[in-house]
Residue, then its C-alpha position, 0 to 999 in steps of 0.5 A: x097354715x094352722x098345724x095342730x098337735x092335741x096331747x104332748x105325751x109319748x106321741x105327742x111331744x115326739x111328733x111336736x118336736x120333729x115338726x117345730x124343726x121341720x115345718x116351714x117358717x109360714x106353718x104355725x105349730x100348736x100344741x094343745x095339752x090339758x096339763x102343763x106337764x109331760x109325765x113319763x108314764x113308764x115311771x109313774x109306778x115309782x112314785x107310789x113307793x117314791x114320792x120324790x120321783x115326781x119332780x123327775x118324771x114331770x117336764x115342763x111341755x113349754x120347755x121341750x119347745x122353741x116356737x110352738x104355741x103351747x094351749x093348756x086346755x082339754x080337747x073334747x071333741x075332734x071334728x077330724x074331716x072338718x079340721x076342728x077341736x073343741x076345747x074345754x066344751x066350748x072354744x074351737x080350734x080349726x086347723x088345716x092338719x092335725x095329729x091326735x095324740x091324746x092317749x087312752x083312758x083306763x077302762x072299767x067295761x061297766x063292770x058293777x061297781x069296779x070304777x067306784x071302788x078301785x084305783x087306776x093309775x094314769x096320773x100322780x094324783x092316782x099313785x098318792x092315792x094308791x099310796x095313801x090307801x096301802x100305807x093305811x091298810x099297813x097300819x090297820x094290819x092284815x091289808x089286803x091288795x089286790x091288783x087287777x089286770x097283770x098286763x105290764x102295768x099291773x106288774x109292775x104296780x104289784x112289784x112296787x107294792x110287795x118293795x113298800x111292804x117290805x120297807x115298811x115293815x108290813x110284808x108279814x101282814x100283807x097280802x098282795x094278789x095280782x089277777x088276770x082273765x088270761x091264762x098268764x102274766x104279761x099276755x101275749x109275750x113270749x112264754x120266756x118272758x111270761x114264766x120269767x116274770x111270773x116267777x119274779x112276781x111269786x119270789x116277792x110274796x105276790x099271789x097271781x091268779x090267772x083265768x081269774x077274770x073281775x066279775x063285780x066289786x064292792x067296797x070290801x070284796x070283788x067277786x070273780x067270774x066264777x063267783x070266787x070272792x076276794x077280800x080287799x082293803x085297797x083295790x088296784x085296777x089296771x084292766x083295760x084302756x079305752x079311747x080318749x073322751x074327745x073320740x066319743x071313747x072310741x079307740x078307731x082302727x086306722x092303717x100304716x099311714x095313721x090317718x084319720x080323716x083328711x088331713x087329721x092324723x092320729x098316733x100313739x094309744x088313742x088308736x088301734x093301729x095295723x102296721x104295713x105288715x097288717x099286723x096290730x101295734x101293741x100300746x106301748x111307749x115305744x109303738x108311740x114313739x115310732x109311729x109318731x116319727x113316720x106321722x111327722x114325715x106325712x103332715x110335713x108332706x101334707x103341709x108342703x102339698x097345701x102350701x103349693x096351693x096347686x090343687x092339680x098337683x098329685x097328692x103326696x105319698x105318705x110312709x107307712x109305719x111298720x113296727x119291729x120292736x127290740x125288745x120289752x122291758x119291766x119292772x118287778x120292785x127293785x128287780x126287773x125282767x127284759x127281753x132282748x131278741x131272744x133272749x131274757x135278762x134279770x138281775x142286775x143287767x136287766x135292772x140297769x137297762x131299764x133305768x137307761x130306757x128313762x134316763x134316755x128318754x128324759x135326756x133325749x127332750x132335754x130333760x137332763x137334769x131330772x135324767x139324773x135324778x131319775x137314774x139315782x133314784x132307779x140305782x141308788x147312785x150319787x150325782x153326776x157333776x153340774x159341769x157334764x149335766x150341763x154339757x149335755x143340757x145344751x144339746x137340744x136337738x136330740x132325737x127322742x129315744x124309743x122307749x122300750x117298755x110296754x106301758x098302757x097295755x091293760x087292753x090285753x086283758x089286764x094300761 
């Protein structure tokens, strides 16, 4: 028996892990993954101001493991009613249950010239680029940077580079300016979260411009909808996601028990979910998360079932995925803005809990160490002692944290 999970980020290593401690000793797991290393997503803004970040933001996959089968290579296509991968362009994987997890890709909606001349920001390489870029244009003087797409994403790359201006010296010189087709930052979110974040984006020098929708781009000058043109020296794009390439782009609709095909499952942003409620789940780390809990519960049952070897037997009932999110969190720079139920938090307390979303999730896949790593970099705090890092390194069977931050989420409009 053959389970295969494709893609180790959020959903991925979430949905692994659970099945490693589940599946029955007969059901081999493999874990399929283009990169050795699992990046914390919600956090890769940080290492556009905070190269260092990177050490504590990447996990080993092979360390999140006890007995699966770790391939490192890209899957490029899923046959999905057939149980088969394509990996690389050329090798197959067959499988008798499978779950895709390979997250979204940035989408550019071919819009004249945006892929060639702006940056998206899906992977380290993306953040040393951006940060390259912007500390070149601080040198030549006057830069120009604009943002496109003021989802989660693009908030919080606008917060990160308004805090590199003003540690470089750069802020007088520099414009920032953050764009959104919608009618305001963060759409979709509660109009207290929205003004919220709005103001802590213009109280660091960040010009926002919603109904400002990217019509064309050059290597100097983007052209809006309204044939408004905006100079730039460095362009950001955080505008939209589409589906994995190994799903020919798409990102399919699927219902409450996230299947795909048979017995091919799919969880996390390479799909666009409608929960039990029939309402659509936003993309976001902790959507990911949850949905990848109730999708190891169903391959477990699936396996099981096949296991039986009674094709007379009833099929087995599946759970549906309802999501009930606690709250969003994001970062704006050194501020932050969070809601939680009704209620909206800055400052400090806000700050405080968004370094614990990273630090929780980090610890929960037995990252300990590059928890820490992270919180004092978030909080500016010395270390904690080797002998309490080491106590909790030893506890390998926590639950992965729902993480409650809103990342990927530029289908909004803006990853």
């Amino acid at each position: 028996m053959q389970v295969a999970v494709f893609g180790a980020g959020y959903a991925g290593l979430t949905l692994a892990r659970r099945l490693e401690r589940r599946l029955p000793p007969e059901a081999n797991l493999i874990v399929v993954d283009e990169s050795e290393d699992h990046l914390v997503q919600h956090e890769l803004h940080r290492a556009i101001r905070r190269p260092s970040i990177a050490e504590d933001i990447t996990v080993p996959i092979a360390d999140c493991f006890d007995r699966a089968e770790i391939r490192r290579a890209r899957v490029t296509d899923v046959d999905p009613e057939a149980g088969v991968a394509t990996l690389d362009g050329e090798a197959e994987l067959a499988y008798d249950v499978g779950a895709v997890c390979l997250g979204a890709a940035t989408a550019f909606y071919d819009l004249p010239g945006v892929e060639d001349h702006a940056t998206p920001l899906k992977r380290l390489d993306d953040a040393e680029r951006i940060r390259t870029d912007v500390l070149d244009a601080f040198d030549a003087g006057d830069a120009r940077i604009v943002v496109g797409g003021a989802g989660l994403s693009g908030i919080q790359v606008a917060g990160e580079l308004a805090a590199l201006a003003r540690e470089e010296g750069a802020d007088d010189a520099t414009g920032i300016t953050l764009l959104e087709q919608q009618g305001a930052v963060a759409p979709n979110f509660p109009e207290r979260f929205q003004r919220a974040v709005d103001q802590q984006l213009r109280d660091r020098g960040i010009a926002v411009q919603t109904d400002a929708a990217v019509a064309e781009a050059d290597g100097s000058t983007i052209t809006l909808d309204d044939g408004t043109e905006l100079d730039h020296d460095v362009f950001v794009w955080t505008g939209g996601i589409r589906g994995p390439d190994a799903l020919a782009g798409d990102r399919p609709l699927v219902r409450s028990r996230l299947q795909l095909a048979g017995d091919t499952f799919v969880v996390g942003d390479a799909a666009r979910v409608v929960d039990a409620d029939g309402q659509p789940v936003p993309a976001s780390a902790q959507s990911a998360i949850r949905e990848a809990r109730v999708a190891a519960a169903n391959v477990e049952r699936r396996v099981e079932h096949r296991l039986g070897g009674d094709s007379s037997a009833f099929e087995p009932r599946l759970d549906d995925f309802q999501f009930d999110s606690p709250g969003w969190l994001v970062s704006v720079g050194d501020g932050a803005v969070a809601q939680v139920g009704g209620t909206v938090l800055t400052g400090p307390a806000a700050v405080a809990l968004k370094a614990t979303v990273g630090v929780g999730y980090l610890t929960s896949v037995g990252a300990v160490r590059r928890a820490v790593g992270l919180v004092g970099e978030e909080l500016d705090l010395d270390g904690v002692p080797d002998d309490a890092v080491d106590a909790i390194e030893d506890d390998r069977d926590a639950e992965p944290a729902a993480v409650d931050v809103r990342v990927d989420d530029e289908g909004e409009g803006e990853d």
